[in-house]
C-alpha positions as CSV (number, residue, x, y, z in Angstrom):
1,X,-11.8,-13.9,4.4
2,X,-14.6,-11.4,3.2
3,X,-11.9,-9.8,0.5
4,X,-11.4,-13.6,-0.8
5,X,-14.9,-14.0,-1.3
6,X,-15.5,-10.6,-2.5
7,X,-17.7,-9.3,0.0
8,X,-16.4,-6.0,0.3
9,X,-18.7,-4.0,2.6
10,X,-18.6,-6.6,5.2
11,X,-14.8,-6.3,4.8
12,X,-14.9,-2.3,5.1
13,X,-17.4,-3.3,8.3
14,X,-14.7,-5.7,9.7
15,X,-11.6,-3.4,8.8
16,X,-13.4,-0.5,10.5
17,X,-14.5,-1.9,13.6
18,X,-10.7,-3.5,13.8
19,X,-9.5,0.0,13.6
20,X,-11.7,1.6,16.2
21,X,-10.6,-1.2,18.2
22,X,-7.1,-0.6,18.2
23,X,-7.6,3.6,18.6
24,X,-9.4,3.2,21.6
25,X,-6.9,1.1,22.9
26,X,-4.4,3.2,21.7
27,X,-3.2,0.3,20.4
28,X,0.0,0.7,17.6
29,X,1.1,-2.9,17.5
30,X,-0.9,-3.7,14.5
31,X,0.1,-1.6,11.7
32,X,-0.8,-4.3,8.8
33,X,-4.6,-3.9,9.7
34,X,-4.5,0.0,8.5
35,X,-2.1,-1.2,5.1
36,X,-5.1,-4.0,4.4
37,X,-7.8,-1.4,4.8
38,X,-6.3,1.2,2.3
39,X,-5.3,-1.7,0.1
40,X,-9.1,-2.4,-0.2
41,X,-10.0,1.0,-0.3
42,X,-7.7,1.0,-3.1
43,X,-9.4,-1.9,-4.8
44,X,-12.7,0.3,-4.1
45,X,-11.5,3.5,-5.4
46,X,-11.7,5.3,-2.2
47,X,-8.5,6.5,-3.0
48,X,-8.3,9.6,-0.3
49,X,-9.3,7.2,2.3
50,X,-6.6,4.3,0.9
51,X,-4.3,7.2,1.1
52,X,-4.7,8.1,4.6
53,X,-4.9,4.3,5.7
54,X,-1.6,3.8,3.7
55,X,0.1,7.0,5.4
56,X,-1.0,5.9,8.8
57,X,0.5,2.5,8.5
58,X,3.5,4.1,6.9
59,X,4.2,6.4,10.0
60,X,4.5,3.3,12.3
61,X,8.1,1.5,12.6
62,X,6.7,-2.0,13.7
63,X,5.7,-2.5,9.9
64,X,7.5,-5.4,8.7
65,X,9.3,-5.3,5.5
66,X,6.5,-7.3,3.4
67,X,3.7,-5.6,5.0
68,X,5.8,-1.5,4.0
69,X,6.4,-2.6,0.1
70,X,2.6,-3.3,0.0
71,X,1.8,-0.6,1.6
72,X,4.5,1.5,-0.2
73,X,3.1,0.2,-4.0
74,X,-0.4,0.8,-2.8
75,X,-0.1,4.6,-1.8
76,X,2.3,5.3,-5.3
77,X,-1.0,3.4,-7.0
78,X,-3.2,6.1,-5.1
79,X,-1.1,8.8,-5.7
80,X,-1.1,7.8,-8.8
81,X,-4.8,7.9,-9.2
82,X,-5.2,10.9,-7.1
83,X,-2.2,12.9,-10.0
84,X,0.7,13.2,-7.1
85,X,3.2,12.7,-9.2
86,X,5.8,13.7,-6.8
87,X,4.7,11.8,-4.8
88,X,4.6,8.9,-7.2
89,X,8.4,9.3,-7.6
90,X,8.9,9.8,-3.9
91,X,7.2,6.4,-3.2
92,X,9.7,4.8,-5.9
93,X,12.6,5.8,-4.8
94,X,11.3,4.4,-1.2
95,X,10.5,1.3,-2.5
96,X,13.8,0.9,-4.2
97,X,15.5,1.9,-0.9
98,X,13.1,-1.3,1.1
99,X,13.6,-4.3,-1.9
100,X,16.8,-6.2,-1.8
101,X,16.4,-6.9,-5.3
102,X,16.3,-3.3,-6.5
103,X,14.5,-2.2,-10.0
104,X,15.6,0.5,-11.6
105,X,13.7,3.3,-12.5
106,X,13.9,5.5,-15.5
107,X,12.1,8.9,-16.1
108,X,10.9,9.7,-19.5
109,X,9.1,12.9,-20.7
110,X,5.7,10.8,-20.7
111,X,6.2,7.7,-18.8
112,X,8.1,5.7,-15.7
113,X,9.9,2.6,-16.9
114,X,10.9,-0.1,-14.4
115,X,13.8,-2.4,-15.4
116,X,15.1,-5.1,-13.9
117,X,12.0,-6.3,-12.4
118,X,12.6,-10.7,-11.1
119,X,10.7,-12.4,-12.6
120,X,8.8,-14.2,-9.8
121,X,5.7,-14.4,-7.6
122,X,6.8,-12.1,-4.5
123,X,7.0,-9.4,-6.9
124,X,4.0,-9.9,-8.7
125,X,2.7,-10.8,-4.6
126,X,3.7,-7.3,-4.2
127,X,2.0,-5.3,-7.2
128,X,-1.0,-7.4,-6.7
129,X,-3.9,-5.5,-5.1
């Protein structure tokens, strides 16, 4: 609700005091809430924080397949930013292992092209931050 109106620090505020919750509880039923969190650290260019947030969420099998491809395209976006290129490719090669619709991925000396994207809203849904 805050991210939709833009209110960011009271979305940070909410997110955090979500995650304490659920460490004190030792809860690990919720992965999703840790994904969200470093999707809008993301969006606020805390990228070391997005990227543990993203790794964290990442570790935990109860992800469901939406919630890992956003959580996958947001840590290659943050390793991106943060000049992990390996860990950029690694991230591909997961995503293309979690979409049924697989894209296909070709290395050039300067860029990454990616072919055979649909053309529809769950994967725009996906790259959208």
């Amino acid at each position: 609700e805050h991210c939709d109106k833009k209110e960011y620090a009271s979305a940070k505020e909410m997110f955090d005091l979500a995650i304490n919750c659920l460490e004190e509880n030792e809860d690990s039923d919720h992965p999703f809430v840790y994904v969200d969190r470093g999707r809008l650290n993301l969006l606020l260019e805390n990228n070391e924080l997005a990227l543990a947030d993203l790794d964290k969420a990442l570790s935990n099998e109860k992800l469901t397949k939406s919630e890992k491809s956003k959580a996958v395209v947001s840590r290659m976006m943050t390793r991106s930013r943060l000049g992990m290129e390996s860990g950029v490719l690694e991230d591909l090669k997961l995503f293309a292992q979690i979409t049924d619709n697989k894209p296909i991925f070709e290395n050039t000396k300067e860029y990454i092209i990616i072919r055979n994207v649909p053309d529809c809203s769950c994967y725009e849904n996906i790259m959208t931050i």
